[in-house]
N, C-alpha and C positions, 0 to 999 in steps of 0.2 A: 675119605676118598678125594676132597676135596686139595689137601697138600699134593696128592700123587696126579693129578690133574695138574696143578701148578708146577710140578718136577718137567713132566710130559712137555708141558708148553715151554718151558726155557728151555729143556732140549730141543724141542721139534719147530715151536718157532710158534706165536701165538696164534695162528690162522688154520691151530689144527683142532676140535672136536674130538674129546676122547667120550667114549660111552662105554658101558659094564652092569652088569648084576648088583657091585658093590659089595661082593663077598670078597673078602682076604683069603687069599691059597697059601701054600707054604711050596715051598721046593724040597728040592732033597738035602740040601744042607737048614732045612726046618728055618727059610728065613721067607716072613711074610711079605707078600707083593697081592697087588692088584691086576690082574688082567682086563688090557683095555681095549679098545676097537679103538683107533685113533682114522679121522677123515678129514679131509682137507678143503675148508667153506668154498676158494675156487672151484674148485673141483666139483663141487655138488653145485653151484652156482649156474656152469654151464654145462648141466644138465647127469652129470655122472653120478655113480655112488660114493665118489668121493672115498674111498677107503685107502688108506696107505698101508695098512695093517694092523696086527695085534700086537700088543708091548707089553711087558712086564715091567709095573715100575712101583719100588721096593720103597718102603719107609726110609732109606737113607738116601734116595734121589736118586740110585743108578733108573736107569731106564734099561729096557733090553728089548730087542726085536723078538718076538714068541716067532721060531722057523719050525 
């Protein structure tokens, strides 16, 4: 889980928080990803939940917004 955190932050930018289960899912083309809660340190700093969303991000580094 720890690469797919590293994927997360060079996309999203380092000042983001991703959290999860830490279970690998699969999609429908059977390719493994993480689902993460990704939050934003500003954002929870002055005073919010800080959530940007949920991401799916895949053992080859795509990232994907979970809509």
């Amino acid at each position: 889980m720890d690469a797919a955190i590293a994927f997360g932050q060079k996309k999203l930018g380092q000042n983001i928080v991703f959290s999860g289960d830490g279970r690998l899912v699969k999609d429908s083309k059977k390719q493994s990803y993480y689902r993460l809660k990704g939050v934003n340190k500003d954002w929870m700093d002055e005073g919010g939940s800080g959530t940007i969303g949920w991401f799916h991000i895949y053992k080859d580094g795509r990232v994907v917004e979970d809509r």
